[in-house]
Residue frames as qw, qx, qy, qz and C-alpha x, y, z in Angstrom:
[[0.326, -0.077, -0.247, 0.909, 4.93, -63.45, 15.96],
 [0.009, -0.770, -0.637, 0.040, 2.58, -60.86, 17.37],
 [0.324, 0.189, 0.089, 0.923, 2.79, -57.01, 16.89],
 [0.190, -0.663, -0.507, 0.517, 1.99, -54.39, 18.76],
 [0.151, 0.528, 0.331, 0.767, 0.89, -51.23, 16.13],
 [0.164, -0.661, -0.559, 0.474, 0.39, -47.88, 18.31],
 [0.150, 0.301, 0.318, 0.886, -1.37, -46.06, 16.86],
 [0.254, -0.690, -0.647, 0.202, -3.43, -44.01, 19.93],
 [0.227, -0.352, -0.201, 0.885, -2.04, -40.37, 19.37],
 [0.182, 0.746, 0.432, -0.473, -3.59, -37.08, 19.14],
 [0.495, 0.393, 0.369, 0.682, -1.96, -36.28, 16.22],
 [0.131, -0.756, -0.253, 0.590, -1.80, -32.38, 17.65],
 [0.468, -0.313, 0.319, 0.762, 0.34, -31.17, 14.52],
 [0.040, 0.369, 0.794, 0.481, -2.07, -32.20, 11.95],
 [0.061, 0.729, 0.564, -0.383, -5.20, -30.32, 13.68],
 [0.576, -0.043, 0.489, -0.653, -7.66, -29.27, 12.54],
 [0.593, 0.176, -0.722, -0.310, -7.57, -32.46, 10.09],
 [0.312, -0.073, -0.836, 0.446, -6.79, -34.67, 13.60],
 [0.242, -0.084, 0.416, -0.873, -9.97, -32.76, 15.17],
 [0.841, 0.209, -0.060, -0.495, -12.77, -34.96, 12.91],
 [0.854, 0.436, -0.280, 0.051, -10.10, -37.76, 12.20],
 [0.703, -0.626, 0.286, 0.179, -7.57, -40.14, 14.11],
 [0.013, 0.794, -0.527, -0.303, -4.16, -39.94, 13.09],
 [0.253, -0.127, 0.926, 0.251, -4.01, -43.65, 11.94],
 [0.459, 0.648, 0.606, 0.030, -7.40, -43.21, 9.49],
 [0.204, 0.656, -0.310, -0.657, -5.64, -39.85, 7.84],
 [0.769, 0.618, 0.152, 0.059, -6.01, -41.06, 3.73],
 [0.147, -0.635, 0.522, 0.550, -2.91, -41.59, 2.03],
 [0.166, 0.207, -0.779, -0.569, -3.37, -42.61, -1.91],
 [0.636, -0.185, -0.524, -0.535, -7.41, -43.90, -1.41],
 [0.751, -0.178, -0.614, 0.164, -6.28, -45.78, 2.13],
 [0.490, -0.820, 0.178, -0.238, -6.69, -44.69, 5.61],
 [0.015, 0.601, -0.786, 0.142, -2.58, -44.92, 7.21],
 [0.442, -0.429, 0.733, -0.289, -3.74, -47.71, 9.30],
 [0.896, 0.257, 0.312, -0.186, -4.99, -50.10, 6.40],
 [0.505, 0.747, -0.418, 0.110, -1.52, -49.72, 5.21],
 [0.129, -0.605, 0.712, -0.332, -0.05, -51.40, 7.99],
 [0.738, 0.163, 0.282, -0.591, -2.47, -53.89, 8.26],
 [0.832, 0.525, -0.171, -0.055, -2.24, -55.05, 4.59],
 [0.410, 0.702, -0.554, 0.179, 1.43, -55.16, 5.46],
 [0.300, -0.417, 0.793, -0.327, 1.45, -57.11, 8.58],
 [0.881, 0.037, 0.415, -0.226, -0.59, -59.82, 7.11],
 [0.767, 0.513, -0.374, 0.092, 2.06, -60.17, 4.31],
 [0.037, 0.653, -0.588, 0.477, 4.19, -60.53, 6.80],
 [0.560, 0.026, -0.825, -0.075, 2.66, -63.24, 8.48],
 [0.203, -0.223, 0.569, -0.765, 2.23, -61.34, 11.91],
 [0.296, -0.367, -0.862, -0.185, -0.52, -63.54, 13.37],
 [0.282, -0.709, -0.590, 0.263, -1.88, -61.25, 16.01],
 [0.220, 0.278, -0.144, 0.924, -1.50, -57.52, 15.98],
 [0.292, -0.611, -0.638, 0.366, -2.78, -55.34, 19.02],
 [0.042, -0.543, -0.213, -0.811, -4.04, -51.17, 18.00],
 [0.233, -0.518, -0.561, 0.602, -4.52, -49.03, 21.03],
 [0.079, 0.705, 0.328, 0.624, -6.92, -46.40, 20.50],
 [0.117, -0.468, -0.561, 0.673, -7.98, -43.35, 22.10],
 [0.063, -0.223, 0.303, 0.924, -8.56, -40.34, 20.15],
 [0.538, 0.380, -0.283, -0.697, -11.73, -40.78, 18.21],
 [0.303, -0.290, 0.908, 0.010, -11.92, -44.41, 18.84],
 [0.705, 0.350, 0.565, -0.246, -14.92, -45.39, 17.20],
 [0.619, 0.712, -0.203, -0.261, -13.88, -44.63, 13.75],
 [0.159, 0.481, -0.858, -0.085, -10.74, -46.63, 14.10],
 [0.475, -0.014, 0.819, -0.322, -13.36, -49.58, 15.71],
 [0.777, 0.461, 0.166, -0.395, -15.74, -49.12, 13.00],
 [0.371, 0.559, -0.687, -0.280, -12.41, -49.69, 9.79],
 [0.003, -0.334, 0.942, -0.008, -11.40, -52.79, 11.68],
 [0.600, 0.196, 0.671, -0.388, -15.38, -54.26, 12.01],
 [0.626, 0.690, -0.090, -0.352, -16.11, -53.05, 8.04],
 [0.467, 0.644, -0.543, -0.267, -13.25, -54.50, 6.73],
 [0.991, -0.112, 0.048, -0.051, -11.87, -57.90, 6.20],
 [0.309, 0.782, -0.535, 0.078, -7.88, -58.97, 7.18],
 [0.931, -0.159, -0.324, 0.056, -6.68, -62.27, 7.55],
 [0.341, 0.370, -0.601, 0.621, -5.02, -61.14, 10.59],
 [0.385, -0.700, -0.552, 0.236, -6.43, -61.72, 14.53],
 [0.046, 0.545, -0.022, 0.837, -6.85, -57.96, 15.48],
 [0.497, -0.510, -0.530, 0.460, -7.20, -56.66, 19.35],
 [0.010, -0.757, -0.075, -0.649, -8.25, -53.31, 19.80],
 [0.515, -0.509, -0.439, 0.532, -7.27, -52.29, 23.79],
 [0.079, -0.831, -0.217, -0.506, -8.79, -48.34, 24.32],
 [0.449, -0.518, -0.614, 0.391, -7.74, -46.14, 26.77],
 [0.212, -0.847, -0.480, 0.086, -8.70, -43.77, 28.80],
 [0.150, -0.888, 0.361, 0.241, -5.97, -41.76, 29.29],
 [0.670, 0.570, -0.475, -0.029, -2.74, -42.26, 27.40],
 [0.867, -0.484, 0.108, 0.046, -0.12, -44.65, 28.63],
 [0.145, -0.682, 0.642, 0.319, 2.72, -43.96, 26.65],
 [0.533, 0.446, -0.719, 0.003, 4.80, -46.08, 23.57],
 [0.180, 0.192, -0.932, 0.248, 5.95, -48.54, 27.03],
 [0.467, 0.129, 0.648, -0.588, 2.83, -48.14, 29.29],
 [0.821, 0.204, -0.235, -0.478, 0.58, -49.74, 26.22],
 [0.708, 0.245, -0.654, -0.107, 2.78, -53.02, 26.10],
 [0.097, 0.294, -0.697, 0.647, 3.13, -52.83, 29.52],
 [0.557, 0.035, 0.481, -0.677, -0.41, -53.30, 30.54],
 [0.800, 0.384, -0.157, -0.433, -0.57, -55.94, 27.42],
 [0.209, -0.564, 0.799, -0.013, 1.89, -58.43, 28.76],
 [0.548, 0.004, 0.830, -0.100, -0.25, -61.70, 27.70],
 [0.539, 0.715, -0.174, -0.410, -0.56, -60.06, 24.22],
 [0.060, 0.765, -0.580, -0.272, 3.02, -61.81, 23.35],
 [0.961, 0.120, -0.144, -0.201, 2.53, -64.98, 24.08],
 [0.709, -0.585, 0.346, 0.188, 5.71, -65.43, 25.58],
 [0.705, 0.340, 0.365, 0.504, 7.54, -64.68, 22.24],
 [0.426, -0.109, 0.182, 0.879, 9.48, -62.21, 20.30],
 [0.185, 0.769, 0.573, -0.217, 7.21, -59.58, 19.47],
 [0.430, 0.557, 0.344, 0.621, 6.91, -56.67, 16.80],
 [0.186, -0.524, -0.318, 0.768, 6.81, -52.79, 18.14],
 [0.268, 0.534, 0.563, 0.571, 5.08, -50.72, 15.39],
 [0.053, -0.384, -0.037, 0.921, 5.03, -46.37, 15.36],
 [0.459, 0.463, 0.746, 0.135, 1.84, -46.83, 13.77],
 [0.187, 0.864, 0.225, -0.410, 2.22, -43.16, 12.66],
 [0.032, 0.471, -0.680, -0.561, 5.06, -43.74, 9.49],
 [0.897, 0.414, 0.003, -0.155, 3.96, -44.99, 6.09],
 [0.188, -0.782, 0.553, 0.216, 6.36, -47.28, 4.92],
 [0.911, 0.254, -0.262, -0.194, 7.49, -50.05, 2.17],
 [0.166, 0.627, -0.757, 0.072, 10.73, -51.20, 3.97],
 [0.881, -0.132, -0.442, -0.101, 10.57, -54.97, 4.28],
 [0.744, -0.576, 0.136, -0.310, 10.46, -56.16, 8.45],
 [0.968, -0.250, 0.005, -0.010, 11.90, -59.64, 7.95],
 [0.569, 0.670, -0.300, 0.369, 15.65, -58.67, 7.62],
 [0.231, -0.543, 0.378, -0.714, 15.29, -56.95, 10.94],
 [0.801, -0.284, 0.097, -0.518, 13.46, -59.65, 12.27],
 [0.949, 0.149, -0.183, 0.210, 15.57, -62.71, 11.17],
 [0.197, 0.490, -0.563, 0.636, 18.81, -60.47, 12.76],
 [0.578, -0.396, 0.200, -0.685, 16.66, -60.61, 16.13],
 [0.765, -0.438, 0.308, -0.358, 16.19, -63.95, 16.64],
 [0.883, 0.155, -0.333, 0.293, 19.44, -65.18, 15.59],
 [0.471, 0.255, -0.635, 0.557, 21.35, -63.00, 17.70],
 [0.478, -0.676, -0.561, 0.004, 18.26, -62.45, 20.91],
 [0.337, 0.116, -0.432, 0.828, 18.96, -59.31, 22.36],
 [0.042, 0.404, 0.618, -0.673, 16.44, -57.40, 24.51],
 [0.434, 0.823, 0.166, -0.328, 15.48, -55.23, 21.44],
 [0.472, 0.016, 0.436, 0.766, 16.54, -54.80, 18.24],
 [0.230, 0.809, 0.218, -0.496, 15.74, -51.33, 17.14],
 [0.599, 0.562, 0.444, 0.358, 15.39, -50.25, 13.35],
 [0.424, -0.675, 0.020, 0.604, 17.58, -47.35, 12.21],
 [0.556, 0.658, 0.395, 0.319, 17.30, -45.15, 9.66],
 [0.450, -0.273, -0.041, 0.849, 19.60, -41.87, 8.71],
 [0.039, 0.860, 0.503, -0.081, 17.16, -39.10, 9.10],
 [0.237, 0.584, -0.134, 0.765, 17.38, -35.27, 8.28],
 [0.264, -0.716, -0.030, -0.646, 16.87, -33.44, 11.94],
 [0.577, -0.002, -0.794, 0.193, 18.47, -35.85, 13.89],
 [0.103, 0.080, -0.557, 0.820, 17.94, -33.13, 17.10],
 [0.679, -0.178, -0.135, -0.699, 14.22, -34.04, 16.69],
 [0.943, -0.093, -0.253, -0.194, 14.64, -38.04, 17.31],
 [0.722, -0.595, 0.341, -0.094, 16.00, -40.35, 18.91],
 [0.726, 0.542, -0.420, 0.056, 19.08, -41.26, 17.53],
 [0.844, -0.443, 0.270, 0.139, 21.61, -44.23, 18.70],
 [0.038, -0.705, 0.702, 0.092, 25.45, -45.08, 18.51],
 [0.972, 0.147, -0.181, 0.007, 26.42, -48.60, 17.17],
 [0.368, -0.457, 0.781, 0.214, 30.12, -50.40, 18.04],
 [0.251, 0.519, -0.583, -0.573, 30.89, -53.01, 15.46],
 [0.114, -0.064, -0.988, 0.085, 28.66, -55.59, 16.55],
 [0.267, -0.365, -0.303, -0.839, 26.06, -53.29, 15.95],
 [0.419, -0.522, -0.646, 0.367, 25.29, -53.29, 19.59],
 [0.105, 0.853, 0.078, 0.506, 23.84, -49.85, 20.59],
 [0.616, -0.114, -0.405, 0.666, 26.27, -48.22, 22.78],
 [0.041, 0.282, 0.236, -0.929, 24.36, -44.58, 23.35],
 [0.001, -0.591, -0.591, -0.548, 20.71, -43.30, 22.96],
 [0.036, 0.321, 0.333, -0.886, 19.79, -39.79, 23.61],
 [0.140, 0.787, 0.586, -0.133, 15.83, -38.60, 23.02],
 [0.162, 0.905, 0.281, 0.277, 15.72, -35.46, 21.08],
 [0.602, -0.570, 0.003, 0.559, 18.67, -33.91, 22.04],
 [0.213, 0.950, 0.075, -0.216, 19.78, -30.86, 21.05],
 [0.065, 0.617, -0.763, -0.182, 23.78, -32.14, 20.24],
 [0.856, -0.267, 0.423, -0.131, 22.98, -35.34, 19.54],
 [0.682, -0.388, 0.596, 0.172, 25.39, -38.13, 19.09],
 [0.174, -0.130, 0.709, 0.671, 25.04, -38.68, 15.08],
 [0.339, 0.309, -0.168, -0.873, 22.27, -39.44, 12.65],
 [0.175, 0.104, -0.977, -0.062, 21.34, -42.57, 13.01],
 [0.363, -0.181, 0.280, -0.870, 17.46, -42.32, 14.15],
 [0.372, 0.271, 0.835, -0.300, 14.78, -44.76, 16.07],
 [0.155, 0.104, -0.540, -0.821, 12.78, -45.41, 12.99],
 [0.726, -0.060, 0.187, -0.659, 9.39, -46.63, 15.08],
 [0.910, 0.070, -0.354, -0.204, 10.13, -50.24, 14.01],
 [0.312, -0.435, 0.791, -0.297, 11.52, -52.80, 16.87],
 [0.867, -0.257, -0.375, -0.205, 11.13, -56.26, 17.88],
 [0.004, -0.677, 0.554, -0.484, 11.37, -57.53, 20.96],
 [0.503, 0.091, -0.850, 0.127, 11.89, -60.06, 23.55],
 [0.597, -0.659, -0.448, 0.095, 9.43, -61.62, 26.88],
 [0.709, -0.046, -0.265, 0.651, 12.73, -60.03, 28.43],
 [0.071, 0.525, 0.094, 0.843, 11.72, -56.28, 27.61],
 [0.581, -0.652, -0.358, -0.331, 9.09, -56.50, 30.50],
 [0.619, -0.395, -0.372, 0.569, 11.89, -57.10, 33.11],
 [0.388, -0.113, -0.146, 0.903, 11.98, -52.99, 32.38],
 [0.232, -0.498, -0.451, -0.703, 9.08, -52.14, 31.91],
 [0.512, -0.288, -0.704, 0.399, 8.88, -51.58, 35.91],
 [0.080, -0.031, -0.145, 0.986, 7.73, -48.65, 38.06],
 [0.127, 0.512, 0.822, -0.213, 4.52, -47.03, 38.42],
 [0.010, -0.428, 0.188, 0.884, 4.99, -43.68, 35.73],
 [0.252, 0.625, 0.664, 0.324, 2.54, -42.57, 33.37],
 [0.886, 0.429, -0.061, -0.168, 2.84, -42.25, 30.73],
 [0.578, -0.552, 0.512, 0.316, 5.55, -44.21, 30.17],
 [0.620, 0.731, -0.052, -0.282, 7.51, -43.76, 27.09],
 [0.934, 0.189, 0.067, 0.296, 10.01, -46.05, 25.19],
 [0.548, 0.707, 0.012, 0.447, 12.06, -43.38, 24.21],
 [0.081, -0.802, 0.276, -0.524, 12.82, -41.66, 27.41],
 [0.733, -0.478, 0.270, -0.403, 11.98, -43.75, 29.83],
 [0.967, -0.118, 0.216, -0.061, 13.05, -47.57, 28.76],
 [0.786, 0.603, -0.080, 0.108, 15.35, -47.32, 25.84],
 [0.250, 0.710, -0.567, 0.336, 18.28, -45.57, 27.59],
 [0.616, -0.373, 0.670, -0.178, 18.28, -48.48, 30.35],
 [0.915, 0.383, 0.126, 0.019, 18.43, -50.96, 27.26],
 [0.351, 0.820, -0.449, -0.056, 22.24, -49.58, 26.10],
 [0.247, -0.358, 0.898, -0.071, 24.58, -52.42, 25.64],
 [0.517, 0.168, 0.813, -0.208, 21.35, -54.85, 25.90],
 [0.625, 0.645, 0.331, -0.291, 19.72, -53.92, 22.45],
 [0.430, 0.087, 0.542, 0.717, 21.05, -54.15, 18.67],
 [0.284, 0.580, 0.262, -0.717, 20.50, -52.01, 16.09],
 [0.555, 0.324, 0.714, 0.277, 19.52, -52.96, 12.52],
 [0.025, -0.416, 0.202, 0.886, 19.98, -50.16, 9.77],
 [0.653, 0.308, 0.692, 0.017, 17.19, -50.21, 7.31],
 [0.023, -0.065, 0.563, 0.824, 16.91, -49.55, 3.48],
 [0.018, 0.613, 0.680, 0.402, 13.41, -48.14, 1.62],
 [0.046, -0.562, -0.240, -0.790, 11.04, -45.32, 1.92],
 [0.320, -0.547, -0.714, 0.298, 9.72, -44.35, 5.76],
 [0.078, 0.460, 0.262, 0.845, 7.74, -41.32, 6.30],
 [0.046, -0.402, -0.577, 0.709, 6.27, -39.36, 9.73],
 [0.060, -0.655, -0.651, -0.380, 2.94, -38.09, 8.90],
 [0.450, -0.304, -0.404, 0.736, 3.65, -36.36, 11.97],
 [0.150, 0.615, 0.386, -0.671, 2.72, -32.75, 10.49],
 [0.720, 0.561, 0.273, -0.305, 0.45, -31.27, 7.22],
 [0.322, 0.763, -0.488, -0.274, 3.83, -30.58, 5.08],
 [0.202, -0.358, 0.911, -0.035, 5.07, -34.37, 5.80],
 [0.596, 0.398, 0.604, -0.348, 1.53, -35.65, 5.00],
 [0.755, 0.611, 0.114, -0.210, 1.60, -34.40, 1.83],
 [0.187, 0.593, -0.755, -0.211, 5.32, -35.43, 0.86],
 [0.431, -0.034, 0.899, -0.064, 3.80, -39.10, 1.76],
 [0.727, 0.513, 0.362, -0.278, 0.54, -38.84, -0.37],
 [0.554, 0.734, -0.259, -0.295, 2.74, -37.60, -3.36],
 [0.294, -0.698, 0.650, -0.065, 5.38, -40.41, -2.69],
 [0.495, 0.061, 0.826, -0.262, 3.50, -43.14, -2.01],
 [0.724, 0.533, 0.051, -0.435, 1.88, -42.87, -5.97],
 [0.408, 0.668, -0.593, -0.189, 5.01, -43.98, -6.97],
 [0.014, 0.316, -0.903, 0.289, 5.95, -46.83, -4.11],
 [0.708, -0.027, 0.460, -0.535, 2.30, -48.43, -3.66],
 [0.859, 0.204, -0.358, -0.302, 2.55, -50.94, -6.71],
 [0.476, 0.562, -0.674, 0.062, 5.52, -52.26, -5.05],
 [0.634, -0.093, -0.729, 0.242, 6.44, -55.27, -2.28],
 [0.444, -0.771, 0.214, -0.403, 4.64, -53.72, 1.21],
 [0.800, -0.578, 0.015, -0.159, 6.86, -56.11, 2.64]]
């Protein structure tokens, strides 16, 4: 399986840390975010993983030349953003015609993948999105389940929204996703744009362990002080 880790934002919140420094090289406990993910997707077994930069791209080119990870790595840069959909969208022969990982390369996390992953491709729906019960739900994107943990409603950032149940940046998906990945918008973003045409067609998969948005400086440092406690353990 191959995984797609985006990790191309501007990290605005964070500035002026995010002004010298991309959001996926912030340090968290001696390690830059994105050699946490890394280290985890080769326990994991991921054989290919694809990192869109933009921001400050050479520093995120130099980590991945300096260091050594028995994983194939694919760096794809652009110019302008494309969005969460418009990256995988322009990266269609990334997948190999297979189920594929979706990675918010901007959460630190220890929650183990393959739970989520083994649900996926026993029961094959378009997506199976990871779900975690978040404070602020009226920040994220939070979905409805039925009892076949099929999602039956996602609203983006809504100001009432539906419960507390929130996109937790981890997915995997199917060749199949592309049949919506259509149009000619940019940026094009998972969340707004693709996900609500997915209801019915996607599962969701509730997870258990520690995930954490880095997102802005007060969240950063609830991860650094966290993560002292959760780094001896299983990243996977």
């Amino acid at each position: 399986m191959n995984a797609f880790l985006l990790a191309a934002g501007l990290g605005t919140r964070l500035r002026p840390l995010t002004c010298e420094i991309p959001k996926c090289m912030v340090e968290i406990c001696g390690k830059p975010l994105l050699g946490w993910w890394l280290e985890k997707l080769e326990a994991l077994s991921i054989e290919k993983v694809l990192i869109n930069t933009h921001h400050l791209a050479p520093q995120v080119e130099r980590f991945v030349a300096e260091n050594n990870f028995n994983i194939n790595i694919e760096l794809f840069h652009e110019d302008e953003l494309l969005g969460s959909a418009g990256t995988i969208k322009a990266n269609r022969g990334f997948i190999d015609d297979k189920d594929f990982l979706i990675i918010y390369g901007d959460n630190l996390t220890n929650i183990d993948l393959k739970p989520m992953i083994d649900h996926h491709v026993e029961k094959s729906p378009v997506m199976t999105m990871g779900l975690m019960e978040m404070p602020r739900p009226e920040t994220r994107g939070i979905a409805v389940l039925n009892d076949d943990n099929v999602i039956t409603d996602f609203v983006e950032k809504s100001a009432n929204p539906p419960g507390n149940l929130a996109n937790a940046g981890l997915k995997v998906a199917s060749p199949e996703l592309f049949n919506y990945l259509d149009g000619d918008k940019k940026p094009l973003d998972l969340g707004f744009d693709i996900l609500p045409r997915l209801i019915g067609k996607m599962h969701g998969f509730v997870l258990e362990g520690y995930l954490q948005d880095i997102g802005n400086p007060e969240d950063l440092e609830s991860a650094r002080k966290n993560w002292k406690s959760l780094v001896s353990k299983t990243l996977t």
